[in-house]
C-alpha positions in Angstrom: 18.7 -24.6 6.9 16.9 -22.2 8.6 16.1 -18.3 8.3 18.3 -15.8 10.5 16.5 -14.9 13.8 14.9 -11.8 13.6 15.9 -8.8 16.5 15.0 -6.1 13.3 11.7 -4.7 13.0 10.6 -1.2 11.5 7.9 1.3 13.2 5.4 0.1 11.2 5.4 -3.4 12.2 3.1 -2.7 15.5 0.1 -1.3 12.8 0.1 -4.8 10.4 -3.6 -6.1 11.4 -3.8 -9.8 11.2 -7.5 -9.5 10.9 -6.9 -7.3 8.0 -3.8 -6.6 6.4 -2.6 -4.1 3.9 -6.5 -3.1 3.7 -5.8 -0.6 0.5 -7.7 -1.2 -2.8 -4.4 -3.1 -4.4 -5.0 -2.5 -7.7 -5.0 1.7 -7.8 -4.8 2.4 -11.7 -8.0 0.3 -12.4 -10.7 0.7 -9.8 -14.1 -1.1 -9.3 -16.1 -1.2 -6.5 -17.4 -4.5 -6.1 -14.0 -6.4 -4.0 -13.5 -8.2 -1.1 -9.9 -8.3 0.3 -8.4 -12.0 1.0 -5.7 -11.0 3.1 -5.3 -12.4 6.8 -4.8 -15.7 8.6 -4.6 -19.0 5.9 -3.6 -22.1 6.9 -1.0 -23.6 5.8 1.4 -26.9 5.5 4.6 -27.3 3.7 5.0 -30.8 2.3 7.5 -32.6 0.1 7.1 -31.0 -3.5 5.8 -34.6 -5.1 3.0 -34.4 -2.5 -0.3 -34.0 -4.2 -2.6 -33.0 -1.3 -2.7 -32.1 2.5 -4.2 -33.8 4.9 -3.2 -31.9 8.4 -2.3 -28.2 8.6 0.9 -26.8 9.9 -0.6 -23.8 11.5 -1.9 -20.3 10.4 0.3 -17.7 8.3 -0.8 -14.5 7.9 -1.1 -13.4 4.2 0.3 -11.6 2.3 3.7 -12.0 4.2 6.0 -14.4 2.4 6.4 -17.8 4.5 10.5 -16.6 5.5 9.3 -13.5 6.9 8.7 -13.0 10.8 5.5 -11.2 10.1 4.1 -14.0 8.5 4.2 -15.7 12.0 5.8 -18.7 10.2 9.3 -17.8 8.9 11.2 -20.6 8.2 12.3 -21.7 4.5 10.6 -22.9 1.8 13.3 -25.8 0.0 13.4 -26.4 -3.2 12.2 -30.5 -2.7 9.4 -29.0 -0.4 5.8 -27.2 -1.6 4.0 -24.6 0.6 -0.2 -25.2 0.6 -2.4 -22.4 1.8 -5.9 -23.0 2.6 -8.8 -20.5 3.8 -12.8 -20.4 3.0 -14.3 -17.3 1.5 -18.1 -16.0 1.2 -19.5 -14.5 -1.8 -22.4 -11.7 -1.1 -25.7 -12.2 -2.8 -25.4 -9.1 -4.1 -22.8 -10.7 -6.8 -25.3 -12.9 -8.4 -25.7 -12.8 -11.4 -21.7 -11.3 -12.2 -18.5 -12.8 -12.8 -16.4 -13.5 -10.3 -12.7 -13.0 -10.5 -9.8 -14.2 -8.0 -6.8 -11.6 -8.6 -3.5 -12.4 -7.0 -1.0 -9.7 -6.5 2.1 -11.7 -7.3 3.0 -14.8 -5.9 6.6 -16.2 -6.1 7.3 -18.5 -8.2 5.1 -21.7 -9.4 1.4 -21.3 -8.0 -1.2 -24.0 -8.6 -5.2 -22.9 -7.6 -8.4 -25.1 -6.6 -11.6 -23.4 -5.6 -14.2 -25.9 -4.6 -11.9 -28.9 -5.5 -11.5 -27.8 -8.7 -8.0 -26.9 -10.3 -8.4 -23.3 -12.4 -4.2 -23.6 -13.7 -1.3 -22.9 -13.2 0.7 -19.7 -12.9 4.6 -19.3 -13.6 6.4 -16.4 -12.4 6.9 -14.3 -9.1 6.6 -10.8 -10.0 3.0 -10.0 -12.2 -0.6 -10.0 -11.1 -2.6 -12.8 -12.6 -6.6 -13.7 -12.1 -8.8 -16.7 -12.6 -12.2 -16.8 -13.1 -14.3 -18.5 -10.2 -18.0 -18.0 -12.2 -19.8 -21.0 -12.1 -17.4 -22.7 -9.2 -18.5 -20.7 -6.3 -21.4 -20.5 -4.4 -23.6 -17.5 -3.6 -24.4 -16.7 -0.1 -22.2 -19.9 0.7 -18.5 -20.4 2.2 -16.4 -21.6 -0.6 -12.6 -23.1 -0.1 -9.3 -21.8 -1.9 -6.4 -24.0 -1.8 -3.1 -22.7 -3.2 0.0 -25.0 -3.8 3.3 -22.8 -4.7 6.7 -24.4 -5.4 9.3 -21.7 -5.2 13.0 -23.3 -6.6 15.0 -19.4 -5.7 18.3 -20.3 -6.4 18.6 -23.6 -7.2 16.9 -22.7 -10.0 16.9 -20.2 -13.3 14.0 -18.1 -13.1 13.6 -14.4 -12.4 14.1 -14.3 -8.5 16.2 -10.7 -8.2 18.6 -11.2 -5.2 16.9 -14.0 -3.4 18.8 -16.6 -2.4 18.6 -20.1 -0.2 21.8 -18.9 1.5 22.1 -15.3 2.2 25.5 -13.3 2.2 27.3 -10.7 1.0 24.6 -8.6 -1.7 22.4 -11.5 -2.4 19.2 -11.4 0.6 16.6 -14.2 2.1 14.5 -15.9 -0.1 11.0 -14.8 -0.7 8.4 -18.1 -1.7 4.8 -17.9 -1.8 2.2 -15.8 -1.7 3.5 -12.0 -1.1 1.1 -9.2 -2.9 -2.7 -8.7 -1.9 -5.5 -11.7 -3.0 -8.7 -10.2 -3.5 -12.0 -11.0 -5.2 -13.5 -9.2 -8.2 -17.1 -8.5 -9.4 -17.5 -7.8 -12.8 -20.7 -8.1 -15.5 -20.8 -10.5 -17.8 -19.2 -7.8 -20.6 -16.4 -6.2 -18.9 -13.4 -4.1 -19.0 -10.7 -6.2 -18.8 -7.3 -3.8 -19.2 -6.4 -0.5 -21.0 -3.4 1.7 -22.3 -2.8 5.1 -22.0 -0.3 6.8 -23.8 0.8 10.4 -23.4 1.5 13.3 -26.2 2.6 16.5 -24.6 3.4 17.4 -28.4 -0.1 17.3 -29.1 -1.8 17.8 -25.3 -3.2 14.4 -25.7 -4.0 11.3 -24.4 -4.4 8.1 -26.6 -6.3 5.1 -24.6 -6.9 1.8 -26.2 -9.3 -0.4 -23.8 -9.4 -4.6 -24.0 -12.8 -5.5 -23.4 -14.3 -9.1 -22.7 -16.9 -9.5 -25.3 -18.3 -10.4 -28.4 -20.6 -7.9 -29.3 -19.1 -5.2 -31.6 -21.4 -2.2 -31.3 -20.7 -2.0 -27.6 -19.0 2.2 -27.1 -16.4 3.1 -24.9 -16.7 6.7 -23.2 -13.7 8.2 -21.6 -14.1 11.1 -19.2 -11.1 13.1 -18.1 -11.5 15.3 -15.1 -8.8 17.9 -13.4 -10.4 17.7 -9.9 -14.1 18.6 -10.2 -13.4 20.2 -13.7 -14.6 18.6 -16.5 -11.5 18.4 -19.2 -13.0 16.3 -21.8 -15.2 13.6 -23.0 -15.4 11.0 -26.1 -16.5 8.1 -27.2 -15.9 5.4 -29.8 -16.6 1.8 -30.6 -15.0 -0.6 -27.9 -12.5 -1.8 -30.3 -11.0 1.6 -31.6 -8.9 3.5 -29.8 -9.8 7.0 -28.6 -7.8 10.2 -28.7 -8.8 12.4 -25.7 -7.3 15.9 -26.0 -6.5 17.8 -22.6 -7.1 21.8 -22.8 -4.7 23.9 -21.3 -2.6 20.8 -20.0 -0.8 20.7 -17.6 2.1 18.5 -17.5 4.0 15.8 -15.1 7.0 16.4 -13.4 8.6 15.9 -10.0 7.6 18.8 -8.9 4.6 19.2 -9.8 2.9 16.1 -10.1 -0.3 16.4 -11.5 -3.2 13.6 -12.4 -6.1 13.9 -14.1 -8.4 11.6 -13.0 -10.4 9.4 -15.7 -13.7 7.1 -16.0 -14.4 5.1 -18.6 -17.6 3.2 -19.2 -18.5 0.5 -21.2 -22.1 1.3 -22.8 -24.7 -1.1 -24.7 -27.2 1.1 -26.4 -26.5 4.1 -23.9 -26.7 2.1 -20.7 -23.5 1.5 -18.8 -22.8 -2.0 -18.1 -19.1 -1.2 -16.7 -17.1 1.2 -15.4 -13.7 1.5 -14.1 -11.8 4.5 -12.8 -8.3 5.4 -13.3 -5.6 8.5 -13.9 -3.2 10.0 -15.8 -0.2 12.1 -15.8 0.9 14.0 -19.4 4.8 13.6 -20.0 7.4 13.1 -22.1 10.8 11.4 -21.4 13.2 11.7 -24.4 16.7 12.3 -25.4 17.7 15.4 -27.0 21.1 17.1 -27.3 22.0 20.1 -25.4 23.6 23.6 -26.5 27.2 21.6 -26.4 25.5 18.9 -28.9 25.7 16.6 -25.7 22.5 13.9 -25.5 20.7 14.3 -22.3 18.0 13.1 -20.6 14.5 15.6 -21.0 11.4 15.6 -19.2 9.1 17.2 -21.3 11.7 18.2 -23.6 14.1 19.9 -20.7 17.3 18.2 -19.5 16.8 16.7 -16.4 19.3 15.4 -14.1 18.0 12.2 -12.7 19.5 11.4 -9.1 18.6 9.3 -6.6 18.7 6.0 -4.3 19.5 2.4 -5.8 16.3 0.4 -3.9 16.0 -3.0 -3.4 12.8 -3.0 -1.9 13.6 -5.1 1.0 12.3 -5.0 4.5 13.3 -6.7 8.0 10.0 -8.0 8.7 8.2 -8.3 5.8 11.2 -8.9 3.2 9.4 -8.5 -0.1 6.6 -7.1 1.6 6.1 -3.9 3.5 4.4 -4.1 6.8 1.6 -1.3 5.6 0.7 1.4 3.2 2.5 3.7 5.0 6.0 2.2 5.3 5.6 2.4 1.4 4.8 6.1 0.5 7.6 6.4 3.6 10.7 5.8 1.3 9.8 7.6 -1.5 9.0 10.4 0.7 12.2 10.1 2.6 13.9 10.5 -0.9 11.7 13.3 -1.4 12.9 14.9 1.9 16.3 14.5 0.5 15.8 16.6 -2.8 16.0 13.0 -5.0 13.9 13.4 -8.1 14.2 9.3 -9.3 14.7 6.1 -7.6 16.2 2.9 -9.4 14.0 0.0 -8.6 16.2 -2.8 -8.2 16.0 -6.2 -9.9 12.3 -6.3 -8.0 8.9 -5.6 -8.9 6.9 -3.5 -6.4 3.4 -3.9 -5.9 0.9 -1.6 -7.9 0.5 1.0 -5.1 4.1 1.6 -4.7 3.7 3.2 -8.3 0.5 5.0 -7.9 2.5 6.6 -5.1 5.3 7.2 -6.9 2.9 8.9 -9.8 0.9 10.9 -6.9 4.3 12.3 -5.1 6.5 13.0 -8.1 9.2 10.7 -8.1 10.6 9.2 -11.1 11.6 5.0 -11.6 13.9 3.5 -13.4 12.3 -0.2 -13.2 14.9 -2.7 -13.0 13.7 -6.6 -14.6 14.2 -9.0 -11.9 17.0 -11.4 -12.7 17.3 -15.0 -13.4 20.0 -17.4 -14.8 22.7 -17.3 -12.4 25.3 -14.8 -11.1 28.5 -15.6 -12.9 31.4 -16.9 -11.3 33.2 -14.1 -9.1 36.3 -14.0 -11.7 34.1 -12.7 -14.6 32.3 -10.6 -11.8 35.5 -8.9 -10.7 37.0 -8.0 -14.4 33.0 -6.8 -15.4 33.6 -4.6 -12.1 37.1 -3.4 -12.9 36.9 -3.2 -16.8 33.2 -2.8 -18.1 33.9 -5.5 -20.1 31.8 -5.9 -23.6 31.5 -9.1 -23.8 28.8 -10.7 -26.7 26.0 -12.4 -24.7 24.1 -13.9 -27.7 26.0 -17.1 -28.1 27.6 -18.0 -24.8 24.4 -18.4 -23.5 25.7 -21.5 -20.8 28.2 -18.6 -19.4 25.2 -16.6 -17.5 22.9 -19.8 -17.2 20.7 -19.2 -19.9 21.6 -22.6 -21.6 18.0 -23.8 -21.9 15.6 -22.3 -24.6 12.5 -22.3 -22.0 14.4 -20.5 -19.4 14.8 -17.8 -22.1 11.1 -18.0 -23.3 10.3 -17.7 -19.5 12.3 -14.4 -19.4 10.9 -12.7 -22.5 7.4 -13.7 -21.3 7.5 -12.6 -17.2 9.2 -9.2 -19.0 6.1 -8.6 -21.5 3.7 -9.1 -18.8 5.9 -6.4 -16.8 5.9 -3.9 -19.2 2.3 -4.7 -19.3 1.4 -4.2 -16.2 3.6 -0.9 -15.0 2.6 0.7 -18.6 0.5 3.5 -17.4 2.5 5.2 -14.4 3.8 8.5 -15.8 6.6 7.5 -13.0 8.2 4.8 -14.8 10.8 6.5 -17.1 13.4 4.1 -17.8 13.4 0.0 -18.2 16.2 -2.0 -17.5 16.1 -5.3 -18.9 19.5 -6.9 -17.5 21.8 -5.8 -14.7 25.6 -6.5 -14.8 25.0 -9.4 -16.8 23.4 -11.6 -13.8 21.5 -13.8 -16.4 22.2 -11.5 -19.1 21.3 -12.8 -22.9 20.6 -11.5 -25.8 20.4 -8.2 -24.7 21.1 -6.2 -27.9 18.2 -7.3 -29.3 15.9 -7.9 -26.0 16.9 -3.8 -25.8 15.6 -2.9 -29.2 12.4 -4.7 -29.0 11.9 -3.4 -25.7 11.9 -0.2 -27.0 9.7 -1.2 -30.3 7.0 -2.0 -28.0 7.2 1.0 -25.9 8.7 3.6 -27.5 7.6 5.7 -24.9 10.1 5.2 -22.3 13.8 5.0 -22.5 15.8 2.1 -22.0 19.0 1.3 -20.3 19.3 -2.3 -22.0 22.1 -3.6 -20.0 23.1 -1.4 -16.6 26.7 -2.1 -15.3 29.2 -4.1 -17.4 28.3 -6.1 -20.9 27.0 -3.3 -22.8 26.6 -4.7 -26.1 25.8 -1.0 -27.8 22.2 0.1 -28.2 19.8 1.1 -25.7 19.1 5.1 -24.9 21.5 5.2 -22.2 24.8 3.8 -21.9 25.6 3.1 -18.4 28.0 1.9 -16.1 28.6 1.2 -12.5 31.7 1.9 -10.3 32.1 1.6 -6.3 32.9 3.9 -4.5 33.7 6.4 -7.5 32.2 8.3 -8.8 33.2 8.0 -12.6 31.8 9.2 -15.9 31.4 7.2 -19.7 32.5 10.0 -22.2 29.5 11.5 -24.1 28.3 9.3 -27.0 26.8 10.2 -30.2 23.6 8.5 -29.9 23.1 7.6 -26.5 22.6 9.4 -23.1 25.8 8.8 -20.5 24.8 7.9 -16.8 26.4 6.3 -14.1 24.1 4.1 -12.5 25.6 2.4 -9.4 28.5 3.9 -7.3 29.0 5.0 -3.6 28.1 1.8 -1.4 29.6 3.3 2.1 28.9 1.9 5.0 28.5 2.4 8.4 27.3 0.3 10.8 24.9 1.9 13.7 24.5 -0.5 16.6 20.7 -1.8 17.2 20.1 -1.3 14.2 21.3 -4.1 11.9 20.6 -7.2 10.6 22.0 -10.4 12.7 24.9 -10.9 10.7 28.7 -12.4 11.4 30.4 -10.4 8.5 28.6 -7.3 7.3 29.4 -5.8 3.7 30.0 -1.9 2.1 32.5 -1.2 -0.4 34.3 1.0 2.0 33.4 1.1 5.6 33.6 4.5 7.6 33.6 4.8 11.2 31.4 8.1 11.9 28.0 10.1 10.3 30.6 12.7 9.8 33.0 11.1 8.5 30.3 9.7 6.0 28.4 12.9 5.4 32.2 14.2 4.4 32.6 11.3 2.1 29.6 11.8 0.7 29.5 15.4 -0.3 32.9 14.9 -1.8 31.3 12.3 -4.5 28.8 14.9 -4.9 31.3 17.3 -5.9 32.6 15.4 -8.4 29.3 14.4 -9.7 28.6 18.3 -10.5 31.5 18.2 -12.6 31.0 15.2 -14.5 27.1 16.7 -14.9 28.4 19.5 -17.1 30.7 16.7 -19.0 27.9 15.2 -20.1 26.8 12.8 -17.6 22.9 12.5 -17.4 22.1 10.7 -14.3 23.4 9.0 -11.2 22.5 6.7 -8.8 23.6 6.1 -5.2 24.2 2.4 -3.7 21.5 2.7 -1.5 18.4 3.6 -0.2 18.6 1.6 3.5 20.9 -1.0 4.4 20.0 -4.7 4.1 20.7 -7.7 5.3 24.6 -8.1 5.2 24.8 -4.7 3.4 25.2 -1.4 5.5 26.1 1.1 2.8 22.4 2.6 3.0 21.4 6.0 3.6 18.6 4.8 6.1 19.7 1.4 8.7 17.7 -1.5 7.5 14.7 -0.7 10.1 14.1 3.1 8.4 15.1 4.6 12.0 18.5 5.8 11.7 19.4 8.4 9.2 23.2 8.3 8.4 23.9 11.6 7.1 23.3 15.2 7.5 20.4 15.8 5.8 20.3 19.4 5.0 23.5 19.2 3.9 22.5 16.3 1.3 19.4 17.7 0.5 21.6 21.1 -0.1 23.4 19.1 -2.3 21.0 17.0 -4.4 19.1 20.2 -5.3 22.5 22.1 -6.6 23.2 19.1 -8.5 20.0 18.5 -10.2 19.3 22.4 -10.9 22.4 23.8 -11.6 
């Protein structure tokens, strides 16, 4: 098997800097100064998986660019009986004596094992969260010092969390993604450090709760926070590292899409007044809830307003990097196409993006609805087609074989890569919604996955299972229906929303993927012919709006791979559709 040749490249392709590439501070909610970015050329080999060291290199690929990708320089397949070794030596300033030393890896998909000097520091399961190790006392200062990485990546043939990736592309389901694909970077930190922190919004209360985890065993250390609007001091506290502080915010003013505002924030570690560590961060104040309207209809508020939520499904793909975008810019440049377009939310698609796709996100207005990647296995196309035709309720708490959940570890896996994604995408005022399963691909469990999603953050809303198998609980009850559009009645409890329909495609020439058989749930032969189309669904969508419905979301952002139905062709150079008349459209929709 091999990967597609690749004719499809975006603009941004010509800026990736193999000396240096995706420069950006990765980690934007949590900033220190003391880094040094690992990205560029590695070596690497791929060897049969049993193989327990490499002896000759293959050649050079160019991190962070999964190994299938053509701007990795490599792009060929990484097999399920094979394992992919990367190998480069790294210097550690003087100027770091004395600290810790921390190797942080953006995510790396799916099984990574880690040696620094010769010596192993674990293993790491799962493809879509950041984890670190600690390198103190392994490296040396003012010396070159080796990192080898060995990653065995199953995609398919396997059942963990993997979104769409698969060993044989077609139809929805895209190239495989194995390896290393977010920033690595090194950390400095003291000895006593910061280590993560929560912050939780009241707009009730114009306040900000923040509970720090700190790396330590000395209990009178103090924690100050600092919140700043710009070069305005808003407030300041502190407490004992281990309590968690209240920070109230005068005169707030609040998050939305339209006006997105941060308050930046610092907050310091002290030991008897001197500050031993600091990290900077930000913060947005807002509230996503459901309250009924003047019809007793539940609806989805932002700060305690209904809110229409539209916007593009996104599966974070692209031509030449697939899971990873060529730069920083190619990045902010969908969510400020949706922007263009009058779109207030984006659904983030069975994929976790890396951390500055959120920060952007927080910093231009635009809210997510963060899809869990999924894992099991799709079920077979008969169960598929009455799900699509039916929105079938079928119980997914027994049957667990049915959706290839069969094996108790697989599930553990799931619960566990879903904690640590929570985790990690907590504090971005963007993230609204969490969906746990889409249209049952490796759905279990989910009535109860739903609720204790929603224990632990009762901040956000949650759409427990999007599509199909709705077992009943959740905020929102939602379903999915090509082309459509179509509307759930109102419920009693639970927001209505309809979060997949459209997927019409057209295919503009030069400007799609190498394919033999390209896919859209109804094909169209003309941008007017699609604008027409389109603007009719968006009629019906403002009528089902004052029915109750709460939200909707359009199949898709940019075409890819096999599928054309995108507003954007897969390279981000070809707008479809008339876009005043959409953005006309969005805006009467969401405001009206």
């Amino acid at each position: 098997m091999t990967t597609s040749p690749v004719k499809l490249h975006t603009r941004w392709a010509k800026d990736v800097d193999c000396e240096n590439p995706l420069p950006e501070y990765p980690r934007p909610q949590m900033v220190r100064d003391s880094w040094i970015n690992l990205n560029g050329l590695w070596q690497y080999a791929v060897t049969p998986k049993e193989q327990e060291k490499v002896h000759l290199y293959d050649g050079k690929i160019l991190v962070p660019f999964p190994i299938e990708s053509s701007l990795s320089g490599v792009q060929q397949p990484l097999l399920p009986n094979q394992r992919l070794w990367y190998q480069r030596n790294f210097f550690i300033p003087e100027g770091w004596q004395g600290q810790r030393i921390l190797l942080h890896f953006g995510a790396v998909d799916w099984e990574t094992s880690v040696w620094c000097n010769g010596s192993q520091l674990g293993i790491h399961q799962g493809g879509y969260d950041p984890f670190s190790f600690d390198l103190t006392g392994l490296v040396n200062i003012g010396q070159e010092n080796e990192l080898v990485v060995a990653v065995w990546d199953p995609t398919d043939a396997g059942r963990q969390e993997r979104g769409k990736q698969v060993l044989e592309p077609k139809f929805v389901m895209y190239t495989a993604v194995s390896g290393i694909w977010q920033t690595v970077w090194l950390e400095a930190v003291p000895q006593e450090y910061i280590t993560g922190f929560n912050l939780t919004p009241d707009i009730d209360q114009n306040q900000l709760t923040i509970r720090v985890d700190v790396e330590t065993n000395d209990d009178s250390l103090l924690m100050e926070a600092t919140a700043w609007d710009g070069e305005t001091l808003v407030n300041q506290t502190a407490a004992p590292h281990s309590q968690q502080i209240v920070l109230s915010i005068p005169e707030a003013k609040w998050w939305t899409p339209d006006t997105p505002h941060l308050y930046d924030l610092t907050l310091r570690l002290k030991q008897r007044g001197k500050v031993i560590d600091e990290v900077k961060t930000y913060f947005g104040l807002r509230q996503i809830s459901l309250e009924k309207d003047e019809a007793g209809i539940q609806r989805i508020c932002l700060n305690h307003k209904p809110l229409f939520q539209y916007g593009p499904l996104d599966q974070g793909y692209w031509p030449d990097g697939l899971y990873t975008a060529p730069t920083d810019e190619a990045l902010i440049y969908d969510i400020t196409f949706c922007k263009s377009l009058g779109m207030n939310m984006i659904r983030k698609h069975i994929k976790v993006e890396p951390a500055r796709w959120y920060y952007h996100c927080d910093r231009l207005g635009m809210l997510v609805w963060q899809d869990m990647p999924n894992g099991g296995k799709v079920p077979h196309m008969a169960v598929l087609g009455m799900g699509f035709l039916f929105n079938l309720k079928l119980r997914d708490n027994k049957n667990y074989q049915r959706f290839g959940r069969e094996e108790k570890q697989v599930r553990e896996n799931y619960r566990r890569e879903l904690k640590a994604m929570i985790d990690t995408l907590y504090n971005h005022p963007c993230i609204v919604v969490w969906v746990p399963f889409n249209e049952s691909w490796g759905q279990f469990d989910a009535k109860a996955i739903g609720n204790w999603v929603k224990t632990y953050d009762p901040s956000r809303l949650v759409d427990a299972a999007s599509g199909w198998f709705d077992q009943g609980n959740g905020d929102i009850y939602s379903i999915h229906k090509y082309v459509g559009p179509a509307s759930p009645k109102p419920e009693k409890k639970r927001a209505v929303a309809l979060s997949e329909f459209g997927g019409i495609g057209l295919e503009e020439s030069g400007h799609t993927w190498p394919a033999k058989k390209l896919f859209a749930y109804k094909m169209v032969k003309s941008r007017q012919a699609l604008t027409d189309w389109y603007l009719k669904l968006m009629e019906k969508l403002q009528k089902m709006k004052t029915e109750g419905l709460s939200a909707a979301i359009y199949t898709e952002l940019c075409d890819v791979e096999y599928e054309i139905n995108g507003y954007l062709t897969y390279d981000r150079e070809v707008m479809k559709m008339d876009t005043e008349k959409l953005r006309e459209a969005h805006q009467k929709l969401i405001n009206e």
